[in-house]
Short mmCIF file of the C-alpha atoms (twelve columns), coordinates in Angstrom:
data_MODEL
# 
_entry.id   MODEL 
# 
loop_
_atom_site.group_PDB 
_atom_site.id 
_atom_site.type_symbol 
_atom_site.label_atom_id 
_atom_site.label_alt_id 
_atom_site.label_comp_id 
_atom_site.label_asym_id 
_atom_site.label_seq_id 
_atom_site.Cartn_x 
_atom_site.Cartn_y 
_atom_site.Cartn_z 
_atom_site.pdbx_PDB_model_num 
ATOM 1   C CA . UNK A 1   33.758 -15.742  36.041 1 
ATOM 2   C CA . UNK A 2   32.624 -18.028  38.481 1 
ATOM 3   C CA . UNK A 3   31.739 -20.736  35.926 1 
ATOM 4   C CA . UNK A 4   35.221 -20.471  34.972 1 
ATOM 5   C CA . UNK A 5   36.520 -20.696  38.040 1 
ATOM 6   C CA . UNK A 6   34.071 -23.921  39.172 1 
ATOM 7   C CA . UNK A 7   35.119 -25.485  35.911 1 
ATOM 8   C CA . UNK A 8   38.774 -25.442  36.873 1 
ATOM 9   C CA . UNK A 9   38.043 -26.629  40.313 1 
ATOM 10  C CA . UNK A 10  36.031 -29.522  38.786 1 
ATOM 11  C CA . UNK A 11  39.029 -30.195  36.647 1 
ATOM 12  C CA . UNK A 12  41.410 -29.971  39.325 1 
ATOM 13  C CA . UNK A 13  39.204 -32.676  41.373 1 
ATOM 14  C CA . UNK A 14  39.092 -34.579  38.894 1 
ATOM 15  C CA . UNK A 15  42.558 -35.033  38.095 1 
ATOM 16  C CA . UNK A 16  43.680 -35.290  41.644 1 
ATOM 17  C CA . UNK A 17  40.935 -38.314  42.211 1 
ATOM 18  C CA . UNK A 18  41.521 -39.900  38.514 1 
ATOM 19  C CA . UNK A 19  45.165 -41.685  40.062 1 
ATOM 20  C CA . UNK A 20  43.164 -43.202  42.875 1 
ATOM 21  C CA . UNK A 21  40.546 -44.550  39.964 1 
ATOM 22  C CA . UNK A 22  43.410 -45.567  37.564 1 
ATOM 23  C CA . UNK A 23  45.097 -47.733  40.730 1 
ATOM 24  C CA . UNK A 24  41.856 -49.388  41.661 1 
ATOM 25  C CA . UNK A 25  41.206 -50.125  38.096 1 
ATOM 26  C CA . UNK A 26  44.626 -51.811  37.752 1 
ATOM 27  C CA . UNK A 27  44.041 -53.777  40.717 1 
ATOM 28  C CA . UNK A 28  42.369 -57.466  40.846 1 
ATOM 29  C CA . UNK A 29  39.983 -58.430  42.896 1 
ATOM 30  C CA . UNK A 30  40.999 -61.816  44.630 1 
ATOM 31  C CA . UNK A 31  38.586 -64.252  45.426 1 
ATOM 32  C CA . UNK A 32  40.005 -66.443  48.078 1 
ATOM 33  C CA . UNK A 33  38.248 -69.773  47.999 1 
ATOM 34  C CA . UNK A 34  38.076 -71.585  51.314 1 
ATOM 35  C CA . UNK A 35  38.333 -75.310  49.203 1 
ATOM 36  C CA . UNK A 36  40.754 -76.941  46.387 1 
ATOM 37  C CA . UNK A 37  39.563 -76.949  42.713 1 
ATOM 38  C CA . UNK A 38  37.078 -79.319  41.800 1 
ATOM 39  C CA . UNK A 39  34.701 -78.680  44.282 1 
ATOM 40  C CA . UNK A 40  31.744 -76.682  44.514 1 
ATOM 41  C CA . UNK A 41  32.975 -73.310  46.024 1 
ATOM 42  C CA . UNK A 42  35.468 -73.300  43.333 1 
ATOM 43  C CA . UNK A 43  33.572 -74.314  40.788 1 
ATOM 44  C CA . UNK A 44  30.471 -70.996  41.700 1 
ATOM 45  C CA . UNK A 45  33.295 -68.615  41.841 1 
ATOM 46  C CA . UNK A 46  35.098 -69.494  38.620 1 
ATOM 47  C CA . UNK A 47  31.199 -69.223  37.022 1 
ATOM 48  C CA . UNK A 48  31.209 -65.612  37.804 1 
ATOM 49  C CA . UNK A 49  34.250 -64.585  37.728 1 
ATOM 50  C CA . UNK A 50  34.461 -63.663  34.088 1 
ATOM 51  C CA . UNK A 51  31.340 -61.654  34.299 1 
ATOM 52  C CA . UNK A 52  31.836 -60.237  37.783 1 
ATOM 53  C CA . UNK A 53  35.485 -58.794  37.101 1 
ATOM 54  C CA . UNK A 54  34.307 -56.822  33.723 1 
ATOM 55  C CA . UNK A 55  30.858 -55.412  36.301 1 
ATOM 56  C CA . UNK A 56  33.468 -53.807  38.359 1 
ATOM 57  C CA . UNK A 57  35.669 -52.668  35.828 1 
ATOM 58  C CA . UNK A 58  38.752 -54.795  37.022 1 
ATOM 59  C CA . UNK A 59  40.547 -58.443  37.162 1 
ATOM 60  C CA . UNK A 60  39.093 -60.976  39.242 1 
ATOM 61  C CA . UNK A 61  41.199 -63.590  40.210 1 
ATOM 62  C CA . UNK A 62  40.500 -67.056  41.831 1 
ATOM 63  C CA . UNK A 63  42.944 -67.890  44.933 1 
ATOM 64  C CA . UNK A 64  42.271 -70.951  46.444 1 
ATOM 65  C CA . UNK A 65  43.834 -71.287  50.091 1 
ATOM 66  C CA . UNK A 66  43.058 -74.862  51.230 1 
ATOM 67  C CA . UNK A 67  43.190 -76.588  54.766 1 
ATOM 68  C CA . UNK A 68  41.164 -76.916  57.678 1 
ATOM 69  C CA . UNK A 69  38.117 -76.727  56.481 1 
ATOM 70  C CA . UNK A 70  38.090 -73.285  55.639 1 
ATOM 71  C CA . UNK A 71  39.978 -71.881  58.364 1 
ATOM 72  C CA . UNK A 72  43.012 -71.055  56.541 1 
ATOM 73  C CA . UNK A 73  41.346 -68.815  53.474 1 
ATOM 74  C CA . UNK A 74  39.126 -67.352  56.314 1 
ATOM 75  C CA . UNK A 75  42.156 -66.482  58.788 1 
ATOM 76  C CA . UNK A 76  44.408 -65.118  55.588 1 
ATOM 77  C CA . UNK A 77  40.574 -62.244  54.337 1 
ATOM 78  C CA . UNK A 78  40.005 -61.543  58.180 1 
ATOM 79  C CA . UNK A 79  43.506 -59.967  58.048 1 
ATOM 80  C CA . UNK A 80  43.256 -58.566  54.601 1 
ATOM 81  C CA . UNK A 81  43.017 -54.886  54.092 1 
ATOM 82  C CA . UNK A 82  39.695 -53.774  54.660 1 
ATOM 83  C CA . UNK A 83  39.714 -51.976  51.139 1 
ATOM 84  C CA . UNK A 84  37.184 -54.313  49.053 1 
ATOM 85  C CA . UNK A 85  40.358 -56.053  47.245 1 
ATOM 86  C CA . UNK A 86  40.117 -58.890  48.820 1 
ATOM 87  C CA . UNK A 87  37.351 -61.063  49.518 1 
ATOM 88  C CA . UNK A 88  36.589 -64.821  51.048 1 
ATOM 89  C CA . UNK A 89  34.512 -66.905  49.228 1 
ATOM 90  C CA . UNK A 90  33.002 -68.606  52.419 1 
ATOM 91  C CA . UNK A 91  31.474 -72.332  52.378 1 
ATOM 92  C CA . UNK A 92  28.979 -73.822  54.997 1 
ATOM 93  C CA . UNK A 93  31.581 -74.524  57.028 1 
ATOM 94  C CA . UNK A 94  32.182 -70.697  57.920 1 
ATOM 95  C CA . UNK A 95  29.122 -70.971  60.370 1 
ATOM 96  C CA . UNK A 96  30.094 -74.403  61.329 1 
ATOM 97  C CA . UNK A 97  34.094 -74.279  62.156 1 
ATOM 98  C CA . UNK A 98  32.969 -72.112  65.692 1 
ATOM 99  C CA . UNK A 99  31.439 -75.735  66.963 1 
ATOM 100 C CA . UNK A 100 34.329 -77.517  65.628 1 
ATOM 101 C CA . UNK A 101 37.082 -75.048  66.943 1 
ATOM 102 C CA . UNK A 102 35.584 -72.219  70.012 1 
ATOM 103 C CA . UNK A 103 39.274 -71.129  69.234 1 
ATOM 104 C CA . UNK A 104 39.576 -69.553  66.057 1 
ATOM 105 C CA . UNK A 105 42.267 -67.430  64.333 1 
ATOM 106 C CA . UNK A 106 39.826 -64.684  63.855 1 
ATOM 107 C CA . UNK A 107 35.820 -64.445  65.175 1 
ATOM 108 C CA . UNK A 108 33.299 -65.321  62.564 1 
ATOM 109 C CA . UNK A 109 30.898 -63.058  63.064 1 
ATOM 110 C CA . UNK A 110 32.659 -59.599  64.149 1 
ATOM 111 C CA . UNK A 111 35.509 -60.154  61.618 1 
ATOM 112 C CA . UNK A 112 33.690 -59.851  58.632 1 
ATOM 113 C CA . UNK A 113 30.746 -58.147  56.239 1 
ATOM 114 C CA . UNK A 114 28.743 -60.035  54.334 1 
ATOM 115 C CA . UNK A 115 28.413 -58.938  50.708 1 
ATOM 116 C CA . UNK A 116 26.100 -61.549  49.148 1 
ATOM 117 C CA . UNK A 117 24.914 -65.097  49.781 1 
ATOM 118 C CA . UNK A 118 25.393 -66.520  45.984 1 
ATOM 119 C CA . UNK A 119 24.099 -69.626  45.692 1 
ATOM 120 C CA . UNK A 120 22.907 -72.541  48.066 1 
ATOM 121 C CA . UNK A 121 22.695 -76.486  46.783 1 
ATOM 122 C CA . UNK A 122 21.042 -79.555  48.261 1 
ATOM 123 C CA . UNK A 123 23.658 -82.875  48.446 1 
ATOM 124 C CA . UNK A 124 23.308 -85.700  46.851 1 
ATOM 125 C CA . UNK A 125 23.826 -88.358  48.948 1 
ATOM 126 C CA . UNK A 126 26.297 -90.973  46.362 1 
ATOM 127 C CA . UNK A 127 26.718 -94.619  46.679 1 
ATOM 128 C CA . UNK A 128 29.598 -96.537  45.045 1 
ATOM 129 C CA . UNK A 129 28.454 -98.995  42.345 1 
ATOM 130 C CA . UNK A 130 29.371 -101.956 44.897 1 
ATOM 131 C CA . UNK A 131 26.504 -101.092 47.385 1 
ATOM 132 C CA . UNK A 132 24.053 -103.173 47.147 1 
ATOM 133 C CA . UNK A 133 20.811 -100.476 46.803 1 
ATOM 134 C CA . UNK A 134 19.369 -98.125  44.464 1 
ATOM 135 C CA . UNK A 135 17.923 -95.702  47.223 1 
ATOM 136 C CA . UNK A 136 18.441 -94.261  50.640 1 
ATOM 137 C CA . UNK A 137 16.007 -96.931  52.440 1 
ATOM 138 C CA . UNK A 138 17.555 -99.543  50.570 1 
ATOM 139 C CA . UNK A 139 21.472 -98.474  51.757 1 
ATOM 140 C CA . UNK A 140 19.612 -98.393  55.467 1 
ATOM 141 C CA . UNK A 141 18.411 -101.809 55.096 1 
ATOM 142 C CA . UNK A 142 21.908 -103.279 54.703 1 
ATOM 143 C CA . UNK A 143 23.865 -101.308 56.656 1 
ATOM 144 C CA . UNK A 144 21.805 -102.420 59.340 1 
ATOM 145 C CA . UNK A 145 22.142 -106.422 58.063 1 
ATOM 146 C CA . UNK A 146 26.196 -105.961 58.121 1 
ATOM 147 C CA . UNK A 147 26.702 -103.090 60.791 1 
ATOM 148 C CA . UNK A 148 30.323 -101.521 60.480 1 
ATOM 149 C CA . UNK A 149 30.949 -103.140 56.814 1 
ATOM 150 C CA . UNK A 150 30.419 -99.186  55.140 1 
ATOM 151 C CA . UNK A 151 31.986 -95.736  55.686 1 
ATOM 152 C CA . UNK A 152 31.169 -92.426  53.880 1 
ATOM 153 C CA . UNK A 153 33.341 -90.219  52.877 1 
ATOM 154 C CA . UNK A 154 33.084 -86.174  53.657 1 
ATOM 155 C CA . UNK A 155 35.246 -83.323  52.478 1 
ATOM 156 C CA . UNK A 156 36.685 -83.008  56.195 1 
ATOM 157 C CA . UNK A 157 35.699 -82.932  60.242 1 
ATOM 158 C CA . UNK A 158 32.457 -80.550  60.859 1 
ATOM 159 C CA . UNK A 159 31.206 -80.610  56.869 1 
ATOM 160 C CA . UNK A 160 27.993 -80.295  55.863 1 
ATOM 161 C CA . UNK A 161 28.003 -83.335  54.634 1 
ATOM 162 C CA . UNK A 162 29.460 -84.841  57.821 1 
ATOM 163 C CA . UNK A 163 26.503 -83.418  59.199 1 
ATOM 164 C CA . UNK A 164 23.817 -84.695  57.368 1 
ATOM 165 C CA . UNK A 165 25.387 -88.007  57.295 1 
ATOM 166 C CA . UNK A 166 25.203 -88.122  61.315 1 
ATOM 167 C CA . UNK A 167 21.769 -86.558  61.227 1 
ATOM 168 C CA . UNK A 168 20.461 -89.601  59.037 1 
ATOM 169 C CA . UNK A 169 22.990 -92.016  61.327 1 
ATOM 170 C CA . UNK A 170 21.276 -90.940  64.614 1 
ATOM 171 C CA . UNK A 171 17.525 -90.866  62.726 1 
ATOM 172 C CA . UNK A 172 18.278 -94.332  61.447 1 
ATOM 173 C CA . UNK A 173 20.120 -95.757  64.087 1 
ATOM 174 C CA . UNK A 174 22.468 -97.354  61.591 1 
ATOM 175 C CA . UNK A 175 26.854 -97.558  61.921 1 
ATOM 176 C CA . UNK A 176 28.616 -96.237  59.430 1 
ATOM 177 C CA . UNK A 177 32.076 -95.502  59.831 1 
ATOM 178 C CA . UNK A 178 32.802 -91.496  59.032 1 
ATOM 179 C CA . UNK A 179 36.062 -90.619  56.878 1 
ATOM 180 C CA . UNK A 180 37.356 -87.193  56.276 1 
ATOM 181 C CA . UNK A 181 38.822 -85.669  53.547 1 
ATOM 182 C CA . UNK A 182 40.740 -82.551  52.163 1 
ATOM 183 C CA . UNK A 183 37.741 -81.834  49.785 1 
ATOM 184 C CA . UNK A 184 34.906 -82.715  47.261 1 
ATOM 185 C CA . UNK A 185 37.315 -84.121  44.288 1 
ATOM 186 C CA . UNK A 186 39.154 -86.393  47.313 1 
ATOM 187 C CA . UNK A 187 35.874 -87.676  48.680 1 
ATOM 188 C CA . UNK A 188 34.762 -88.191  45.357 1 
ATOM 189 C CA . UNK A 189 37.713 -90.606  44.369 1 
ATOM 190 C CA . UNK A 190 37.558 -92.537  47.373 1 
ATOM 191 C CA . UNK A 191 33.753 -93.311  46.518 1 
ATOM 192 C CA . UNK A 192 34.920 -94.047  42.938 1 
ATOM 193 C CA . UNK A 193 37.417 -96.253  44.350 1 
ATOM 194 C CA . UNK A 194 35.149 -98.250  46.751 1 
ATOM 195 C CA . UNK A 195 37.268 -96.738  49.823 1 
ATOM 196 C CA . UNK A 196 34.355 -95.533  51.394 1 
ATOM 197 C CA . UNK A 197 30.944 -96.656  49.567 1 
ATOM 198 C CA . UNK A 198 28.583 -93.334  50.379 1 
ATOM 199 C CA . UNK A 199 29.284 -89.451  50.184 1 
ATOM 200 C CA . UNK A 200 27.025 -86.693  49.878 1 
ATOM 201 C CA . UNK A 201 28.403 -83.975  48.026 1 
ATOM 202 C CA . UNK A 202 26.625 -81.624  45.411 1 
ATOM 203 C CA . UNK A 203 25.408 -82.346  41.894 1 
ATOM 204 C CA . UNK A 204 27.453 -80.235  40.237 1 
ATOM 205 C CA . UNK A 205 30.503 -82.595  41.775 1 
ATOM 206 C CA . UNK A 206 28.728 -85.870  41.322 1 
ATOM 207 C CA . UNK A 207 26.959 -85.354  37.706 1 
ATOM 208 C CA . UNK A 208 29.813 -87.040  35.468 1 
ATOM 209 C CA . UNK A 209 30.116 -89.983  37.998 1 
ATOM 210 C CA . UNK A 210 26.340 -89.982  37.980 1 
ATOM 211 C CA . UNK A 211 25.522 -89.888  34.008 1 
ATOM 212 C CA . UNK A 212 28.636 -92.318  33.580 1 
ATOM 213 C CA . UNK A 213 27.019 -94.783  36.174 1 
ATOM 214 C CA . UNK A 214 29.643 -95.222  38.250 1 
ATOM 215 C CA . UNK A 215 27.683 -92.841  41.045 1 
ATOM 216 C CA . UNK A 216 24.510 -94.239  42.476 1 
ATOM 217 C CA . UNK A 217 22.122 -91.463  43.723 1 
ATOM 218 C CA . UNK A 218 20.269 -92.364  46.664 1 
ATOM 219 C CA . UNK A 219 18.729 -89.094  47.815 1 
ATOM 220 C CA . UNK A 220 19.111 -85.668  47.680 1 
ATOM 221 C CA . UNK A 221 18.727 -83.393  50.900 1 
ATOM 222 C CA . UNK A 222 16.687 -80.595  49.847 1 
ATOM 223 C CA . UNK A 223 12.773 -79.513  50.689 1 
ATOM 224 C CA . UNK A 224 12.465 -80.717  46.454 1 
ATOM 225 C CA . UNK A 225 13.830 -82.996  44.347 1 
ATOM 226 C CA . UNK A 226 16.932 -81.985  41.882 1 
ATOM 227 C CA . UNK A 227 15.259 -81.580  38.071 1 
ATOM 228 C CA . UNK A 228 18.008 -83.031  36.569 1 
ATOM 229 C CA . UNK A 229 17.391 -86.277  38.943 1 
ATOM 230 C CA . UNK A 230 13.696 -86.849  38.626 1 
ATOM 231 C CA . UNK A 231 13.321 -90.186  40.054 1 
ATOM 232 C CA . UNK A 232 15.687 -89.518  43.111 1 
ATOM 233 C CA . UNK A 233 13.670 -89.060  46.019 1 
ATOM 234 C CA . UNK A 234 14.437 -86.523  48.804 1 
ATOM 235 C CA . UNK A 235 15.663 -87.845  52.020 1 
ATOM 236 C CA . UNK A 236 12.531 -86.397  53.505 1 
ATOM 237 C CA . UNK A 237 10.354 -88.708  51.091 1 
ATOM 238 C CA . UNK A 238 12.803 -91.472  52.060 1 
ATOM 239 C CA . UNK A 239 11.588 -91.795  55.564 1 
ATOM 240 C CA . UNK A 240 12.820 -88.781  57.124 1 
ATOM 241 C CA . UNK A 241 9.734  -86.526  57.278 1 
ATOM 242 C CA . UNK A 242 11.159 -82.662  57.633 1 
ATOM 243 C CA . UNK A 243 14.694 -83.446  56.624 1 
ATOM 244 C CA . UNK A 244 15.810 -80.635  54.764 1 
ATOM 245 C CA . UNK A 245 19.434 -79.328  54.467 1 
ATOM 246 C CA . UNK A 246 21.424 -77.080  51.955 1 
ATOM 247 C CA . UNK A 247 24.945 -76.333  51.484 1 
ATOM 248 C CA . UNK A 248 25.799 -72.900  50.745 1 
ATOM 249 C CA . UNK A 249 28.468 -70.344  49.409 1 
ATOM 250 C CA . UNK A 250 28.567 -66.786  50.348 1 
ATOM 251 C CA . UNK A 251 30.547 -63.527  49.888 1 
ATOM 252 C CA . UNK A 252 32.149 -61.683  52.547 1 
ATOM 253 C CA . UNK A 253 34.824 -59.023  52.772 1 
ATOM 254 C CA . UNK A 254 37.087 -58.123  56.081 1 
ATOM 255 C CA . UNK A 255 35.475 -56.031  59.096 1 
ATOM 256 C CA . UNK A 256 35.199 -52.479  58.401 1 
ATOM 257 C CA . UNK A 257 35.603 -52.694  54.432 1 
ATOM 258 C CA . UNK A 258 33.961 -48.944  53.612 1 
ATOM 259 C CA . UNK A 259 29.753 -48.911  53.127 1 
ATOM 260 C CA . UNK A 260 29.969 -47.437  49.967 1 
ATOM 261 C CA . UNK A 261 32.541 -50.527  48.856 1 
ATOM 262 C CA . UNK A 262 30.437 -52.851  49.999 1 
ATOM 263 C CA . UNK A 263 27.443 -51.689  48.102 1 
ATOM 264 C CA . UNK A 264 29.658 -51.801  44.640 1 
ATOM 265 C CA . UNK A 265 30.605 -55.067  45.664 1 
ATOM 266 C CA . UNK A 266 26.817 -56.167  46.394 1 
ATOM 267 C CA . UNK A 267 25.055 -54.343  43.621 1 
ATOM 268 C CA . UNK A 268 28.191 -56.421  41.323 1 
ATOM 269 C CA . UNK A 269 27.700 -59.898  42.493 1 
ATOM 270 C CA . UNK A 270 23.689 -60.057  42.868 1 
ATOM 271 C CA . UNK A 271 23.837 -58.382  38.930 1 
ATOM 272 C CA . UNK A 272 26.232 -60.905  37.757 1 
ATOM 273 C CA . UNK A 273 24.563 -64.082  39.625 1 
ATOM 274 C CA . UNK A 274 21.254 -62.672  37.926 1 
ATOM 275 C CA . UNK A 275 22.850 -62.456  34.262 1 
ATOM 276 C CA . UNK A 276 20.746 -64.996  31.998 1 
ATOM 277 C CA . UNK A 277 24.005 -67.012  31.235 1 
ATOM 278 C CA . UNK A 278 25.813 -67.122  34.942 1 
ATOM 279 C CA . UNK A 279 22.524 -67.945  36.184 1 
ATOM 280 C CA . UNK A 280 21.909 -70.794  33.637 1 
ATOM 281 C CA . UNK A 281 25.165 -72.257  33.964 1 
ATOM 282 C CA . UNK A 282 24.810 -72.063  37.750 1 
ATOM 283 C CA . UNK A 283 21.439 -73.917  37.491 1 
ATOM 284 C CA . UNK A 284 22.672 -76.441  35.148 1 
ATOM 285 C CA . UNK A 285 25.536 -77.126  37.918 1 
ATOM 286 C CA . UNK A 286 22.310 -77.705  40.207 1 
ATOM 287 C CA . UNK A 287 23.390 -74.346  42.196 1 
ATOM 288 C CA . UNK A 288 20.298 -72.602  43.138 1 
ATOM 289 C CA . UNK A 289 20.784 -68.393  42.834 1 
ATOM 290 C CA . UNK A 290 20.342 -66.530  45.822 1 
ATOM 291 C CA . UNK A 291 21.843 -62.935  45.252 1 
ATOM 292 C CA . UNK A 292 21.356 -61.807  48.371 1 
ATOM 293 C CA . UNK A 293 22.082 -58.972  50.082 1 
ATOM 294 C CA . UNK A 294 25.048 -58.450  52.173 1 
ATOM 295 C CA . UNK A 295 23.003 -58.656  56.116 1 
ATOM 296 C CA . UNK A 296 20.910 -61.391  54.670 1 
ATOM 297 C CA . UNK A 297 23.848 -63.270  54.302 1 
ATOM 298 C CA . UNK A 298 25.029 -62.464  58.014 1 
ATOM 299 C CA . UNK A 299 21.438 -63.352  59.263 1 
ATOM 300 C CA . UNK A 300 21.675 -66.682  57.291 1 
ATOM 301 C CA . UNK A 301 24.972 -67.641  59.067 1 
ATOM 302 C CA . UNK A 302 24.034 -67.362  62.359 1 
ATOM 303 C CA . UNK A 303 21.059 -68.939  61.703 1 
ATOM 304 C CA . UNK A 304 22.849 -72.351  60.469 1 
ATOM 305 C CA . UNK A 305 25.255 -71.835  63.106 1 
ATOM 306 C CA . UNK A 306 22.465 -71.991  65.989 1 
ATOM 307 C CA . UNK A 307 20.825 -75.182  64.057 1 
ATOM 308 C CA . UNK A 308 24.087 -77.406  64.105 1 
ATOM 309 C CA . UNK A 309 24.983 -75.887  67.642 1 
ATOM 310 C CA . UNK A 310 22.388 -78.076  68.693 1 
ATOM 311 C CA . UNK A 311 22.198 -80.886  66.798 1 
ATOM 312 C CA . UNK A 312 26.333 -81.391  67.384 1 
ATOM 313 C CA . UNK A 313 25.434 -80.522  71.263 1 
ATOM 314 C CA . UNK A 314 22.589 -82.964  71.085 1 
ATOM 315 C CA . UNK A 315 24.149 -85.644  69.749 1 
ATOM 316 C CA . UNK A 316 27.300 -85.313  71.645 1 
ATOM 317 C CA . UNK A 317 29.138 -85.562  67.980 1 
ATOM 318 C CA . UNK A 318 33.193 -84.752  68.356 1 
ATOM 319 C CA . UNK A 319 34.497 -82.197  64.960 1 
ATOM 320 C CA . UNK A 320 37.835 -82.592  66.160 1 
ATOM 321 C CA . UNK A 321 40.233 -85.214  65.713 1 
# 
C-alpha cells in the first residue's frame, strides 16, 4: 500500500515538474556576443554553438550586440534574468573597459558569474603589403627612419590590441599613430586598404589575408610561436625579452544565476570545447582550448585587469576619446 501510494506521489511530481522541463526545453539559450561578426568572439561562439545547444538539450542562438567595446552586450546580460537563459560571451575587453570607463553601466566583477573561460589566442601583429619589412624589428627600423608616416589599426579605444601595440610603442620608443575601430573585420579592411599599415588581431581573422599574401605577419604575441606560422617569430624573440600577451573569450552569466544552473552550464561548455571536432576546428582557427571552470575564469579577469591597470597607469595612456 505504501508502494502504491509513493508511486502516485512520484507520478504526481513528476507531472507537476515535467511543464517547467518542457518550457526550459523550448527555450534558447542566447549567446550575446560583445563584437560584430567576423571577428574572433563571434567566430568561437558560432564553433560551439551547434554542439553546445544539442549538450543542453535546447537552441542556442548567437546575438551579437555591438558598440563600445563591449559595454553594450555586457550592460544588456548584467540586466538579464538571472535564470541561465541568457549569457555574455565576454572578450578581453571585459577586464579592461573598468580602466577605460571607472563609470560603468553595471560593475564587472559583482555583476556577473563566470561559467567558463573557452579559449584564449595570441595576436598576430599584421602589416599591409606596402610596409617596407618582413618582421617586427624590421617595421621598428623604419618607423623610426620616417617617425609619424604609419598608424595601426585596433578594433576600438582600450583593446587588447591597442594595448600591446602601446606596450611595444613605449618598449621601442617608436610613433605610430593609433586608430580605432568598431571591430576585427573593420580593422582588418583598413590594413587591406593601406589606411593604417599594422594591426594585431588573431589568426583566425588574419589567415585568408595571410595565405593570400596580402597580410604580412610580423610577430605573434604569445610565450610560443603559432604552428600554422612557423617562421614568424614571437615578439619576445623579436627583441622584447618576456613579452607575452593573449587575448581571450570567456563565459559568464548575470549575478545570482542559481549554483546548480551554473554547473549545467559549466559541465556543457568545458564538454563541448573538449569534443574532438569543436576542439579541432578551434585549433585550426589558432584558438587555444581552455575549458575552464567558472571561478577560474573570475580569477583570470581580475588578474588581466590588475596587469593593464598598471601598465595604462604607468604609461599615462588615455582609453577615452
Amino acid at each position: 500500500m505504501n508502494l502504491s501510494l509513493n508511486r502516485r506521489q512520484a507520478i504526481a511530481a513528476a507531472m507537476a515538474f515535467a511543464p517547467a522541463v518542457r518550457a526550459q526545453g523550448d527555450t534558447a539559450v542566447r549567446l550575446v556576443v560583445t563584437f560584430p561578426p567576423g571577428g574572433s568572439t563571434d567566430m568561437s561562439a558560432r564553433i560551439l554553438q551547434a554542439e553546445l545547444g544539442q549538450r543542453l538539450g535546447r537552441p542556442v542562438v548567437i546575438d551579437n550586440k555591438a558598440g563600445a567595446a563591449g559595454q553594450i552586450a555586457t550592460a544588456l546580460v548584467a540586466k538579464a534574468p538571472a535564470d541561465g537563459n541568457t549569457l555574455l560571451v565576454a572578450f578581453d575587453t571585459h577586464a579592461i573597459n573598468p580602466i577605460a570607463k571607472p563609470r560603468l553601466p553595471y560593475d564587472t566583477f559583482n555583476d556577473f558569474a563566470g561559467v567558463t573561460l573557452a579559449v584564449r589566442f595570441p595576436l598576430v601583429i599584421g602589416a599591409s603589403a606596402s610596409v617596407p619589412a618582413s618582421d617586427l624589428r624590421g617595421f621598428i627600423d623604419a618607423a623610426r627612419k620616417s617617425p609619424g608616416n604609419y598608424s595601426y589599426a585596433s578594433t576600438g579605444l582600450g583593446s587588447m590590441n591597442q594595448l600591446v601595440m602601446e606596450e611595444i610603442k613605449r618598449k621601442s620608443g617608436v610613433s605610430v599613430l593609433h586608430v580605432p575601430y568598431p571591430g576585427a573585420g573593420a580593422a582588418l579592411q583598413a590594413v587591406l586598404g593601406d589606411v593604417s599599415q599594422l594591426t594585431a588581431l588573431s589568426y583566425a581573422v588574419l589567415r585568408g589575408q595571410i595565405a593570400a599574401g596580402r597580410i604580412k605577419p610580423l610577430a605573434v604575441t604569445g610565450s610560443r610561436r603559432v604552428p600554422e606560422l612557423p617562421n614568424v617569430p614571437t615578439v619576445a624573440e623579436s627583441g622584447f625579452p618576456g613579452f607575452r600577451a593573449y587575448s581571450w573569450v570567456g563565459i559568464f552569466a548575470p549575478q545570482g544565476t542559481p549554483a546548480a544552473t551554473l554547473r549545467q552550464l559549466t559541465e556543457a561548455f568545458r564538454a563541448t570545447l573538449m569534443s574532438p571536432d569543436v576542439r579541432r576546428k578551434l585549433e585550426e582557427a589558432g584558438f587555444e582550448v581552455m575549458a575552464t571552470d567558472g571561478p577560474a575564469l573570475e580569477r583570470h579577469a581580475r588578474a588581466e585587469h590588475q596587469r593593464w591597470s598598471a601598465f595604462v597607469r604607468d604609461a599615462k595612456l588615455k582609453l577615452e576619446s
